[in-house]
MOPAC internal coordinates of N, CA, C and O (Angstrom, degrees):
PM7 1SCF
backbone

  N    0.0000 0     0.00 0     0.00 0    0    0    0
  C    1.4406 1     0.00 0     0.00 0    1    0    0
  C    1.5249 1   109.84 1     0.00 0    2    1    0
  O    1.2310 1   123.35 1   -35.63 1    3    2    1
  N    1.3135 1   111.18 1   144.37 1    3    2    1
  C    1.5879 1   117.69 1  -163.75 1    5    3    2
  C    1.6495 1    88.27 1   -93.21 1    6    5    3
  O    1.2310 1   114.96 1   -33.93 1    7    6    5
  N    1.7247 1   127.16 1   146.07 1    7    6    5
  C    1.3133 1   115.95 1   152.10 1    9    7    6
  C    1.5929 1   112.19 1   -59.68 1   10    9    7
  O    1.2310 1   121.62 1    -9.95 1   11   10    9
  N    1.3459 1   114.51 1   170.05 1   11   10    9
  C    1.5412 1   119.83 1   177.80 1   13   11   10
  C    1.5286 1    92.01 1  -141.82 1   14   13   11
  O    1.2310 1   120.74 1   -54.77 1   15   14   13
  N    1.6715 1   116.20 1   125.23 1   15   14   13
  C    1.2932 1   103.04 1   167.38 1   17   15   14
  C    1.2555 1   120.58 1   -79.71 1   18   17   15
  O    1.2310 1   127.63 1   -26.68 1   19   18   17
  N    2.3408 1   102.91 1   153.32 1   19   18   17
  C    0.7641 1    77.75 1  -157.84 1   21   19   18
  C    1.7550 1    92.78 1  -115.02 1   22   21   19
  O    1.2310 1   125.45 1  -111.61 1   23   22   21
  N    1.1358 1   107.13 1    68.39 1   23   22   21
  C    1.6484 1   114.57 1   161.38 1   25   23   22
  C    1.3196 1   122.11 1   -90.25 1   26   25   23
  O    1.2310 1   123.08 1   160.07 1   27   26   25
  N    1.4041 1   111.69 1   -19.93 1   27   26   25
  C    1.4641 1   135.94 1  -166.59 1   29   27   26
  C    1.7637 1    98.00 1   -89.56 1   30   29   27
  O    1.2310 1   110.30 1   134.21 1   31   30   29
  N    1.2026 1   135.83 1   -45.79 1   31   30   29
  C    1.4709 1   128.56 1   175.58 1   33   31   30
  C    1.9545 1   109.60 1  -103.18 1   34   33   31
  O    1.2310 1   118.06 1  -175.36 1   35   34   33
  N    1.2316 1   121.30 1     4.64 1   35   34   33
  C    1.0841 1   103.64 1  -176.40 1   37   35   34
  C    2.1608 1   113.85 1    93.77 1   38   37   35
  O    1.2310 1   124.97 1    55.89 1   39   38   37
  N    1.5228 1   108.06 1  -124.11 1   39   38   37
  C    1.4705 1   111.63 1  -174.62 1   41   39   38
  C    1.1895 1   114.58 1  -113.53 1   42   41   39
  O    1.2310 1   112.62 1   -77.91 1   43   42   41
  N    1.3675 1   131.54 1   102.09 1   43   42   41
  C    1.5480 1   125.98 1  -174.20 1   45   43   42
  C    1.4795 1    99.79 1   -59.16 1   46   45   43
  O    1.2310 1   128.62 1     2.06 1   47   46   45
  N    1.5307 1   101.00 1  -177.94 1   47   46   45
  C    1.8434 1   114.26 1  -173.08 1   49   47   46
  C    1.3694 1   114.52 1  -172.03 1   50   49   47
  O    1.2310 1   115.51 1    -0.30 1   51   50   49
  N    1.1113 1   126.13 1   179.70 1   51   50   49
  C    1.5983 1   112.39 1  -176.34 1   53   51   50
  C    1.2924 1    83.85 1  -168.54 1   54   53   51
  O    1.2310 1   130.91 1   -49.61 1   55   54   53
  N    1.6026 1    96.56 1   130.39 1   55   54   53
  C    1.8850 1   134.26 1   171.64 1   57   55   54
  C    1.2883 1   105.10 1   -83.62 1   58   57   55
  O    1.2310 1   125.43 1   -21.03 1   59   58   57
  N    1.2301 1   107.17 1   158.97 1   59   58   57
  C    1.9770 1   116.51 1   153.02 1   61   59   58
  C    0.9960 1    71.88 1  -114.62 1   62   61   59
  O    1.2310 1   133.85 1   -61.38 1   63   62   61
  N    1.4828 1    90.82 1   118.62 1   63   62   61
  C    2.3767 1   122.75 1   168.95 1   65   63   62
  C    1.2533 1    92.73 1   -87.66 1   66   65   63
  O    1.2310 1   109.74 1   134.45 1   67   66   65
  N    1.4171 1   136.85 1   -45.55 1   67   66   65
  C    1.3808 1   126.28 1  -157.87 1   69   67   66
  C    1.3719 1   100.01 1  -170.92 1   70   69   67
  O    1.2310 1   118.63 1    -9.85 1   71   70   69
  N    1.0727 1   120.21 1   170.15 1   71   70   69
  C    1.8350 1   131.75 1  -176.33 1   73   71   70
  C    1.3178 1   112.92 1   -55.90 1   74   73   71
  O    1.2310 1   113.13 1   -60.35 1   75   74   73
  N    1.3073 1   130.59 1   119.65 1   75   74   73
  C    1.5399 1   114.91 1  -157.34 1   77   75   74
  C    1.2467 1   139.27 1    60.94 1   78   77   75
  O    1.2310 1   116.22 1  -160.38 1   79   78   77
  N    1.7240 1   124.80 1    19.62 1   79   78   77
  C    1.3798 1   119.76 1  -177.77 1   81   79   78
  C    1.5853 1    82.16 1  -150.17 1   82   81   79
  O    1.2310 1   115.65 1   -42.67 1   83   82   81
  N    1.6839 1   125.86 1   137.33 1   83   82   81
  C    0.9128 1   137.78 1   176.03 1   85   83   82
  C    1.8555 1    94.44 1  -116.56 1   86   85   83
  O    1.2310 1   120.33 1   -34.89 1   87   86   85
  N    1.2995 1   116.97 1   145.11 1   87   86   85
  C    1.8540 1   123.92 1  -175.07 1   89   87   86
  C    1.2757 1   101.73 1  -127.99 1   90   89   87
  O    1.2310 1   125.36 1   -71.52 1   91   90   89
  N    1.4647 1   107.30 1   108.48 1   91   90   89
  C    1.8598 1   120.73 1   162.13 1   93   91   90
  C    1.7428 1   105.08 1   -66.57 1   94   93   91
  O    1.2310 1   124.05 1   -42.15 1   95   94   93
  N    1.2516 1   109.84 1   137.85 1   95   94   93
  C    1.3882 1   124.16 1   172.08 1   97   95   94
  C    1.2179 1   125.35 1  -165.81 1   98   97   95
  O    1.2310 1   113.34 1    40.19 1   99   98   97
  N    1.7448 1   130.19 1  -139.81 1   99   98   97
  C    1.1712 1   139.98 1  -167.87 1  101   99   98
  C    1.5480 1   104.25 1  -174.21 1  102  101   99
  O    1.2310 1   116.20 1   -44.05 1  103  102  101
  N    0.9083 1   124.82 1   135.95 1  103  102  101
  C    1.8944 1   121.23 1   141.76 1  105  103  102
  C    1.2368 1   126.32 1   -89.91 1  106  105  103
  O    1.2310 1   127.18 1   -52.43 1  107  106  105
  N    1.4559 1   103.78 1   127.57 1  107  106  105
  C    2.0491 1   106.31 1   173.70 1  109  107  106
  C    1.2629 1   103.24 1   -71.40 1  110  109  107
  O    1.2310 1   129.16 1   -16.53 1  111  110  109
  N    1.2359 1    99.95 1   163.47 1  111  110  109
  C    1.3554 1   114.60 1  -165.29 1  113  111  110
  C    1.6453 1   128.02 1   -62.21 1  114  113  111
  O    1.2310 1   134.56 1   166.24 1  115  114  113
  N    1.5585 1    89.44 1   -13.76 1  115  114  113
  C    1.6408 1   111.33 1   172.03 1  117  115  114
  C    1.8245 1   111.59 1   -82.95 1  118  117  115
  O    1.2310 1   136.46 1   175.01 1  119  118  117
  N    1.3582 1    85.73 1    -4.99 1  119  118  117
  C    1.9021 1    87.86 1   178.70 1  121  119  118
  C    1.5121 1   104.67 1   102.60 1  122  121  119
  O    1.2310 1   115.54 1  -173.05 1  123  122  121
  N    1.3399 1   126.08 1     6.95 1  123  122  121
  C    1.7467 1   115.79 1  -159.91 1  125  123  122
  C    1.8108 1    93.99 1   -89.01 1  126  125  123
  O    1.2310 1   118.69 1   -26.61 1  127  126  125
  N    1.0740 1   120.11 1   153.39 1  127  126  125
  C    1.2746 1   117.88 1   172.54 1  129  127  126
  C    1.6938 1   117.33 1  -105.73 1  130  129  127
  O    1.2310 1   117.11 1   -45.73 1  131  130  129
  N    1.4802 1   123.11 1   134.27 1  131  130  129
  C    1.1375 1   106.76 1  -158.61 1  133  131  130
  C    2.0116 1    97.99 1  -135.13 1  134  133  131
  O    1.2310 1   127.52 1   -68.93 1  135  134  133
  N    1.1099 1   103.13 1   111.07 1  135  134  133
  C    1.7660 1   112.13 1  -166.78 1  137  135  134
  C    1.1777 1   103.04 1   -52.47 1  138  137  135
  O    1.2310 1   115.05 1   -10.31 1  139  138  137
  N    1.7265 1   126.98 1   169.69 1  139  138  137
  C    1.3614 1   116.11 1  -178.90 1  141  139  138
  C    1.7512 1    82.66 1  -148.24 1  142  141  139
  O    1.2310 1   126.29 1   151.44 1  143  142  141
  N    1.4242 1   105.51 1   -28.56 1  143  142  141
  C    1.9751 1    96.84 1  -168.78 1  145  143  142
  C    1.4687 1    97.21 1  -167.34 1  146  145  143
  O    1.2310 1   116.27 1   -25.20 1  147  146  145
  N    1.4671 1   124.70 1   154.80 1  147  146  145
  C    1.3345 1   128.01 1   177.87 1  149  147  146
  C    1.2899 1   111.60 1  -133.55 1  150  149  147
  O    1.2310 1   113.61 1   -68.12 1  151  150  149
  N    1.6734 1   129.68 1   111.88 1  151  150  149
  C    1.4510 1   155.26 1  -155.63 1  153  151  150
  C    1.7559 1   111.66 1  -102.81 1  154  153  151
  O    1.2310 1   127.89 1   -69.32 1  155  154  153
  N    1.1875 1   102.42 1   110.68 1  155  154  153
  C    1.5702 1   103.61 1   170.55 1  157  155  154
  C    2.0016 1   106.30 1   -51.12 1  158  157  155
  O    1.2310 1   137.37 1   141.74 1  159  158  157
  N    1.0856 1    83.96 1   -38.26 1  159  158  157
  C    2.1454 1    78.88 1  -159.75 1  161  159  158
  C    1.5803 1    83.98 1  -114.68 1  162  161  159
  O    1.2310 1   127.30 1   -30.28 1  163  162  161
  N    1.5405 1   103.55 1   149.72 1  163  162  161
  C    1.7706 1   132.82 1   150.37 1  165  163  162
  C    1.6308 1   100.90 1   -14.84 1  166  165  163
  O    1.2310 1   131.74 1   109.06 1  167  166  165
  N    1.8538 1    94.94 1   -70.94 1  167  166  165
  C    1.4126 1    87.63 1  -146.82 1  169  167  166
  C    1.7917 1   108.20 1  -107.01 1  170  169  167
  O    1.2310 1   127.56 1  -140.57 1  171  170  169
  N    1.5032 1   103.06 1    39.43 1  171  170  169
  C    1.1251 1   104.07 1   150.89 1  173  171  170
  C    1.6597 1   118.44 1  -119.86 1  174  173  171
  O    1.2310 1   125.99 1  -177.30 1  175  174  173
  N    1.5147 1   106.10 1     2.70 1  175  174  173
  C    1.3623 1   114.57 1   152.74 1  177  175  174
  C    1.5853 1   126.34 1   -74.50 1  178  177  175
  O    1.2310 1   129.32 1   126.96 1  179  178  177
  N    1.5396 1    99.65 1   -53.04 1  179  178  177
  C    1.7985 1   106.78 1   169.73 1  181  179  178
  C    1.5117 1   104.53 1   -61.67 1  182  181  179
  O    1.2310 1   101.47 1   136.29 1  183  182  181
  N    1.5531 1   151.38 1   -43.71 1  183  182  181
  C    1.1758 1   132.56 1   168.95 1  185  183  182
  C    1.2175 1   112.27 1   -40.00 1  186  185  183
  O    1.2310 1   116.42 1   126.83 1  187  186  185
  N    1.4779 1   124.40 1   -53.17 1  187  186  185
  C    1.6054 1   132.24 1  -171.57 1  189  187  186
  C    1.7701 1   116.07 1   -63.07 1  190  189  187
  O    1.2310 1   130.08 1   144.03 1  191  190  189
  N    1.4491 1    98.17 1   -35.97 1  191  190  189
  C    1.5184 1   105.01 1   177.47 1  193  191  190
  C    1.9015 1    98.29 1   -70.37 1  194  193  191
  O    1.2310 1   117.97 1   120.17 1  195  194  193
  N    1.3106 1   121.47 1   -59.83 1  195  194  193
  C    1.6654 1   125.34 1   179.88 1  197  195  194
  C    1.4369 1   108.44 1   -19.19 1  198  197  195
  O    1.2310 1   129.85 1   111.10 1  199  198  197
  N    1.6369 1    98.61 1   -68.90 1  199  198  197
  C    1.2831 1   120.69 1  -178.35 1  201  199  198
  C    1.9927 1   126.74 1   -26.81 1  202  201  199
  O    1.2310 1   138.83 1   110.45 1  203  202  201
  N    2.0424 1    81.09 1   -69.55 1  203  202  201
  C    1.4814 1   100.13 1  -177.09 1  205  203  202
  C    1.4758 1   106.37 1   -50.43 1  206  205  203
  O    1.2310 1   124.00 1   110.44 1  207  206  205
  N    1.1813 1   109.93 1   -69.56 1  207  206  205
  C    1.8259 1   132.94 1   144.42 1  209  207  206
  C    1.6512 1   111.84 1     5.23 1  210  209  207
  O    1.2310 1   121.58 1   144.71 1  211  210  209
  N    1.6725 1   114.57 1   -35.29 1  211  210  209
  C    1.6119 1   112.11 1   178.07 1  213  211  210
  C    1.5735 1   116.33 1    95.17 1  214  213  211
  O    1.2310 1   132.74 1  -161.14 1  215  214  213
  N    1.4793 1    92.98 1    18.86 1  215  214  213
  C    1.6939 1    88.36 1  -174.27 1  217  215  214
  C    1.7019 1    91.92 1  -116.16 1  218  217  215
  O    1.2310 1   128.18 1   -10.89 1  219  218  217
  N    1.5274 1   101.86 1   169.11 1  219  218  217
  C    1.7106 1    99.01 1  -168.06 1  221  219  218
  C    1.0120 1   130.54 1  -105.22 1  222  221  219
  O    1.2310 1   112.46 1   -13.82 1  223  222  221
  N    1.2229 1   131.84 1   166.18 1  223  222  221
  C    1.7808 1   118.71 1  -142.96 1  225  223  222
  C    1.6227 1   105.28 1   -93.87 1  226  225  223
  O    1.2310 1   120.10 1   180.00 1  227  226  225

């Protein structure tokens, strides 16, 4: 996975999309939600959100 900065969308975040799949993303400013990566576990989604976020791996 490529980083994406994240000055360009604002605060990444991560959903439970569905039972077993956690979704890294962002909302535009109109509210639309726009996916960036999809995580079997929590906390290999919250690492990915940290990350996008600017914190270090």
């Amino acid at each position: 996975m490529k980083p994406v900065p994240s000055t360009d969308v604002g605060v990444w975040v991560y959903v439970n999309s569905e039972p077993g799949l956690w979704t890294v993303g962002h909302y535009t400013p109109s509210g639309a939600w726009v996916p960036e990566s999809d995580h079997e576990s929590k906390d290999a989604a919250a690492e990915r959100v940290h990350y996008l976020n600017g914190g270090q791996r």
